[in-house]
ZAMARGU-4260 file (C-alpha; in steps of 0.2 Angstrom, whole numbers, plus 5000, padded with zeros to 4 digits):
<rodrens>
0) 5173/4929/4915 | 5170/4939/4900 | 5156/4938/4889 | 5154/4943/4868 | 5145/4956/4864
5) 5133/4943/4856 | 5131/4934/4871 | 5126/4949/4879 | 5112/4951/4868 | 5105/4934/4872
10) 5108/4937/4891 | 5097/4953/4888 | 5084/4943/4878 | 5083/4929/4890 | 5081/4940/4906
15) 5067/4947/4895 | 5058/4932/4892 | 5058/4927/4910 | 5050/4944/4915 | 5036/4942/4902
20) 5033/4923/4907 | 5034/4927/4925 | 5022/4940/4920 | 5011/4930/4909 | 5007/4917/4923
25) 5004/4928/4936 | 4989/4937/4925 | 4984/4921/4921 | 4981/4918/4940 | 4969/4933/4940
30) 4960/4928/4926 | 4956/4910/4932 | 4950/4917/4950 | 4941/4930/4939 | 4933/4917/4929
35) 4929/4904/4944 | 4922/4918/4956 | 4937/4915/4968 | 4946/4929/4978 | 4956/4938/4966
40) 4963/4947/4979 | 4978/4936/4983 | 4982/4933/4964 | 4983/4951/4961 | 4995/4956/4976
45) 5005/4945/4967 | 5005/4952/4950 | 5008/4969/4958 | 5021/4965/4970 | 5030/4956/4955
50) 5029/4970/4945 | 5035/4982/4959 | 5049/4970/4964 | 5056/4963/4948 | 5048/4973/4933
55) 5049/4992/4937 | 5066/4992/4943 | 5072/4983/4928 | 5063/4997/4917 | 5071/5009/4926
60) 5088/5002/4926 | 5087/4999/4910 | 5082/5019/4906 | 5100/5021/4915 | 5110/5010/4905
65) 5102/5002/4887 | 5090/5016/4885 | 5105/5032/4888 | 5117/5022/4876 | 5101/5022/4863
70) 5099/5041/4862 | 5114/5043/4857 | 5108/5036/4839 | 5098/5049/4831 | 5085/5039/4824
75) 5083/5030/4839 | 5078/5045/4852 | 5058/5043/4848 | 5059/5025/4849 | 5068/5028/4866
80) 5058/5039/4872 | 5041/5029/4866 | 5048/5016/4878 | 5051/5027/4892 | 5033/5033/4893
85) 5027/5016/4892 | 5035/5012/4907 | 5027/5026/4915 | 5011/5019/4908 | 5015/5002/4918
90) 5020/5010/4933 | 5003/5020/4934 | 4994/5004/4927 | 5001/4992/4941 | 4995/5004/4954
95) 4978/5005/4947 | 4979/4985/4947 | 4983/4989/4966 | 4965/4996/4971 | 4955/4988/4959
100) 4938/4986/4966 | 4931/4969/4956 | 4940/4953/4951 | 4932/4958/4933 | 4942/4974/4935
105) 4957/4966/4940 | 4954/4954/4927 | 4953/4968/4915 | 4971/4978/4918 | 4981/4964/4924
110) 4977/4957/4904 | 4982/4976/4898 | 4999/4976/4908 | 5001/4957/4900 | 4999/4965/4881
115) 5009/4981/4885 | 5022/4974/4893 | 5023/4962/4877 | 5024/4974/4866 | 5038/4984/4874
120) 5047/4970/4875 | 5046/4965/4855 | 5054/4981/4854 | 5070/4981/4864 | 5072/4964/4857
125) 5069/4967/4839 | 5075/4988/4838 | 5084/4993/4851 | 5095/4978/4856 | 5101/4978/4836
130) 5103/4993/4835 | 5117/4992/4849 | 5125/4977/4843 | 5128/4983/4826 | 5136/5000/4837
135) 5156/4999/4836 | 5154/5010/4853 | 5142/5003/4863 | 5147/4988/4874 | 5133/4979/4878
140) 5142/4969/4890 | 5145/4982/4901 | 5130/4990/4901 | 5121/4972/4904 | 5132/4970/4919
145) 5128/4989/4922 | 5109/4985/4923 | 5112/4972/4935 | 5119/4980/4949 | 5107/4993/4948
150) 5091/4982/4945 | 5097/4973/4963 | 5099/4991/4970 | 5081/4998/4964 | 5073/4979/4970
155) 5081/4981/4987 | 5073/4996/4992 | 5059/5001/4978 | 5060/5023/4973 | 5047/5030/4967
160) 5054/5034/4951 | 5059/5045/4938 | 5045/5060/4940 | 5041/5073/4926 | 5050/5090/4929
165) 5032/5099/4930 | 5028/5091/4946 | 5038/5096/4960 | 5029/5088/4974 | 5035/5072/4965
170) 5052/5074/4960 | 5056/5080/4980 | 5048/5064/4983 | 5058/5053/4972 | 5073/5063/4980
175) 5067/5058/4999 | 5066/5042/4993 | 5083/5039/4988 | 5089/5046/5002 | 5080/5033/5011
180) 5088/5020/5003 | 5104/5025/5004 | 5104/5028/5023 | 5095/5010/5024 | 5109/5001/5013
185) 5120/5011/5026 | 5112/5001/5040 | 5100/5015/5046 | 5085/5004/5042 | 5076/5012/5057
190) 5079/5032/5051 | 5076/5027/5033 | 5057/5019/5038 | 5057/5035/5049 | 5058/5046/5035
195) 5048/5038/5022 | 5033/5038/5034 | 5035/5057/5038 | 5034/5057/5019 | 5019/5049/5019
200) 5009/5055/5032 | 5012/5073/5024 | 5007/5067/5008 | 4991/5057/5011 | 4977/5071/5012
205) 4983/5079/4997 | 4992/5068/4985 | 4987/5050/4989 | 4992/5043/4971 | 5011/5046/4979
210) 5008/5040/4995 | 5004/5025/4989 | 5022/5026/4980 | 5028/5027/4999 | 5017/5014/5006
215) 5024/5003/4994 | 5042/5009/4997 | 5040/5007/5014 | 5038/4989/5013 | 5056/4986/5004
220) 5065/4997/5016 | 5057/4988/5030 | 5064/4973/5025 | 5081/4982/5031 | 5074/4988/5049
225) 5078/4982/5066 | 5065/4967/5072 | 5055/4979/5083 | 5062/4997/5082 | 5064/5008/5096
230) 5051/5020/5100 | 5050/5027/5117 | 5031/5034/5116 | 5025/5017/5111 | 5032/5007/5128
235) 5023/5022/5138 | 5007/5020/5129 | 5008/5000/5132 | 5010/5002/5150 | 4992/5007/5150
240) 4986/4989/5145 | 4977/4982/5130 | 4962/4992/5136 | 4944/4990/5148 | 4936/4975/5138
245) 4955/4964/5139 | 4960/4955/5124 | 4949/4943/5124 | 4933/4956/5119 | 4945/4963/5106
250) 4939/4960/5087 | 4949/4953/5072 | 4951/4965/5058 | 4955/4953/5045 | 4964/4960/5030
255) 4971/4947/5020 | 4957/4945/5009 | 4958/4965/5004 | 4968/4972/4989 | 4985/4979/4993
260) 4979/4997/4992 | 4965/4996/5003 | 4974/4988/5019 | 4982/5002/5027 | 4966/5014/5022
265) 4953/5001/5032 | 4965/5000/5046 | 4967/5016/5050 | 4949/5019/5049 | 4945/5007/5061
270) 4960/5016/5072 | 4949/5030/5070 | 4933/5025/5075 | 4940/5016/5092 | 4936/5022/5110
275) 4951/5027/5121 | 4956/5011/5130 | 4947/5000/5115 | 4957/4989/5101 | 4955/4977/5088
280) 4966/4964/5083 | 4973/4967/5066 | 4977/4950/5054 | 4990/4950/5040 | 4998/4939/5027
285) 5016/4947/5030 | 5023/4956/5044 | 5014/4972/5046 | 5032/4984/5052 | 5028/4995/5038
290) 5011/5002/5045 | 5018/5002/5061 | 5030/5014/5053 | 5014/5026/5046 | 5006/5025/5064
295) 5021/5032/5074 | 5024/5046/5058 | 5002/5050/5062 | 4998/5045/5079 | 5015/5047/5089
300) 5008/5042/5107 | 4991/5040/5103 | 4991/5021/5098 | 4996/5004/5107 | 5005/4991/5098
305) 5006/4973/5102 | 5013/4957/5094 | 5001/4942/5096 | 5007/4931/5082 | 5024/4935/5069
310) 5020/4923/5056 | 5027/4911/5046 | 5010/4913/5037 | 4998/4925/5049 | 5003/4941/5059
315) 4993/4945/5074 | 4994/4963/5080 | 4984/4972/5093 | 4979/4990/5088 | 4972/4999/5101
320) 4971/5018/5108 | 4976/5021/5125 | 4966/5026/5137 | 4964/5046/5145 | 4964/5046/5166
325) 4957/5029/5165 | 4939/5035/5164 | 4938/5027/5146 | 4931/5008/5154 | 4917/5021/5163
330) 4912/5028/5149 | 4915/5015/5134 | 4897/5007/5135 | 4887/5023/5135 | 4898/5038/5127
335) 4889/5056/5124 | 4889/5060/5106 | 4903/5074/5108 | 4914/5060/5116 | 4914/5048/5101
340) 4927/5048/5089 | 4922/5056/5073 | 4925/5048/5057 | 4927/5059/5041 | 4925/5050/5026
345) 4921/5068/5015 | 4939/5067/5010 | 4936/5050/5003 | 4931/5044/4984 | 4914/5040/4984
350) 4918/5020/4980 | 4927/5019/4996 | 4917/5026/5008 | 4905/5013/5013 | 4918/4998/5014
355) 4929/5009/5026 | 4915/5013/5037 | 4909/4996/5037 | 4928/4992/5042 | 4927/5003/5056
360) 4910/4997/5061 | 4917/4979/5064 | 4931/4987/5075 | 4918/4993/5086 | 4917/4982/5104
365) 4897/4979/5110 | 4892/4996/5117 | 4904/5006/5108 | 4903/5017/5093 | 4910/5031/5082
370) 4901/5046/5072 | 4901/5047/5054 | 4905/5063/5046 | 4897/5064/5026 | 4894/5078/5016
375) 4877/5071/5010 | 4863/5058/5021 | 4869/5044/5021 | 4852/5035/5019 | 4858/5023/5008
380) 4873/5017/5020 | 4856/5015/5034 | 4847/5002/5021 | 4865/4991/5017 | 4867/4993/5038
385) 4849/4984/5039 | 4853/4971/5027 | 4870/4966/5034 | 4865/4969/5053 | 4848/4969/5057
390) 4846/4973/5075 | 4865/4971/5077 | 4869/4991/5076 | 4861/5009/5083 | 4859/5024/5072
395) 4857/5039/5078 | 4857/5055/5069 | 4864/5071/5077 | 4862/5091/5074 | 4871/5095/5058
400) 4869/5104/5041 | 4864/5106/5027 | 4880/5103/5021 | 4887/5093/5033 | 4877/5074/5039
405) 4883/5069/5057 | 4878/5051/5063 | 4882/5042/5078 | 4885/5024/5073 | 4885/5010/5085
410) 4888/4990/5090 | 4874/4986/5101 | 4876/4976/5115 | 4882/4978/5134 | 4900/4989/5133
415) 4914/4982/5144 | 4913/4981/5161 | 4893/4982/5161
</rodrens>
């Protein structure tokens, strides 16, 4: 059927409005768990997963379509450009929403995303929009149904977007990624998640703002991967067993209640921190394949992997490290220092430090323990360890320094098989 150019316009405003109400009410969820001192976690993954799914690829595929006819009009080239920063500002905003550390912080953007996304939509609809109607040339029909087709091809698989020139690193990435996609619309889900992992785990020391880009990628191409992909190394390392203690001494690492950003990051902390032949049980609100993905790309062979529960609402995995010669059940209750598996949080941001190693601390099975690598005394740690549990942990320092603080941390309590 075809449409007027006029009805065009309305189409564009009307797709507007539902992305700011959309919007609106899902920042209205963060304020209210905000203001009742609820979990703002679950509201907030919303809000980011909306803008990553429906928002961000709209920006973009408009940049393609309404925003490329617009620069043809002199006078409109700062307005055009204007706009495309402030969708750069969103993007950068909505992943600093991600790993928000408070419910007041995540208060606080989620209401700035709210008023910036406004604004940018009073002027598409009130400059740009008229501008191209009153254009003999332009067909806004076309492009509208131009900036449909590729809004459903950027929400299928989500890129990591248009990258200035003057970083490199980026643009290769936002290269990779679209590579990724097409191979996964080609029906190589599989090789697609492949890639994007590889992507990720090369980029996760040194540029973690975009391997965060890829995390969240990962999870749209995913959506396109087999059930339970093929991996060779993972069915040898699960013929070892779920490990010395059996499931049943296995803990819960329970990270629905976690913002988005800071899942993966626990998680493969507490991987860290395990004994060979020791696991956890990891819990999610959604099917955790893209991690999986990130652990085969990091830990090829080194990790066991085992479906418990696949939802509709909780997933159940066990995580665990294989074991070595089968001497890990011998030694998991009483492991020589040089034995433990180090954990290195000096890479880390000071704010997140103490909540990872915590995370790896309630991994740990009775017995069992991990030594922390810091670059100063982690003293303070020691006092928050007493408060939280008294008696229920050992702390033991060992040779180091002065520039580097090495502690042995432990659950106490009988290991397995003692």
């Amino acid at each position: 059927m075809t449409i007027t150019e006029t009805e065009a316009l309305e189409a564009i405003r009307s797709h507007h409005r539902t992305l700011e109400d959309e919007v609106r009410s899902r920042v209205e969820a963060v304020d209210r768990a905000a203001a009742t001192g609820g979990k703002h976690e679950q509201a907030t993954a919303t809000l980011v997963a909306y803008l990553a799914g429906a928002v961000l690829p709209h920006a973009e595929a408009e940049e393609q379509t309404l925003y490329r006819a617009a620069r043809t009009h002199r006078d409109l080239v700062d307005t055009v450009d204007e706009m495309i920063a402030e969708h750069r500002t969103l993007s950068v905003a909505a992943g600093q929403l991600a790993s928000a550390a408070s419910a007041a912080a995540a208060a606080e953007q989620a209401g700035q995303i709210a008023a910036l996304f406004a604004a940018h939509v009073i002027k598409e609809n009130e400059i740009l929009l008229p501008a191209l109607l009153a254009d003999g040339e332009a067909d806004l029909a076309t492009l509208l149904g131009e900036m449909h087709r590729r809004t459903e091809e950027a929400g299928r698989a989500p890129q990591a977007g248009n990258t200035p020139a003057a970083d490199p690193q980026a643009a290769v990435l936002s290269l990779l990624l679209e590579a990724a996609a097409e191979l996964a619309r080609a029906g190589h889900g599989d090789r697609a998640c492949r890639l994007a992992a590889s992507a990720w785990a090369a980029l996760r020391e040194t540029r973690p703002e975009l391997a965060v880009r890829v995390t969240a990628a990962l999870h749209g191409l995913a959506r396109r991967a087999p059930a339970r992909p093929a991996a060779a190394d993972l069915a040898a390392s699960r013929e070892q067993g779920p490990g010395p203690g059996g499931r049943e001494a296995d803990r819960d690492l329970d990270v629905r209640d976690l913002a988005p950003a800071q899942r993966h990051e626990s998680i493969f902390a507490a991987y860290q921190a395990l004994a060979p032949g020791a696991g956890f049980v990891l819990v999610n609100d959604h099917d955790p394949k893209p991690l999986r993905y990130q652990f085969e790309a990091e830990h090829s062979g080194e990790f066991t992997w085992d479906s418990l529960e696949a939802g509709p609402e909780v997933w159940r995995v066990r995580i665990g490290r294989p074991t070595v010669d089968g001497r890990a059940a011998a030694r998991a209750g009483g492991l020589e220092s040089g034995e433990d598996p180090e954990l290195d949080v000096r890479e880390l941001a000071h704010g997140k430090r103490h909540d990872v190693i915590f995370t790896a601390y309630q991994a740990l099975a009775p017995g069992t323990g991990f030594v922390l690598v810091n670059d100063h005394d982690p003293l303070p740690l020691r006092y928050q360890f007493e408060a939280r549990y008294p008696a229920g942990f050992t702390w033991e320092y060992l040779p180091a320094g002065p520039a580097e603080w090495r502690v042995r941390i432990g659950r106490a309590g009988a290991g397995p098989g003692q």
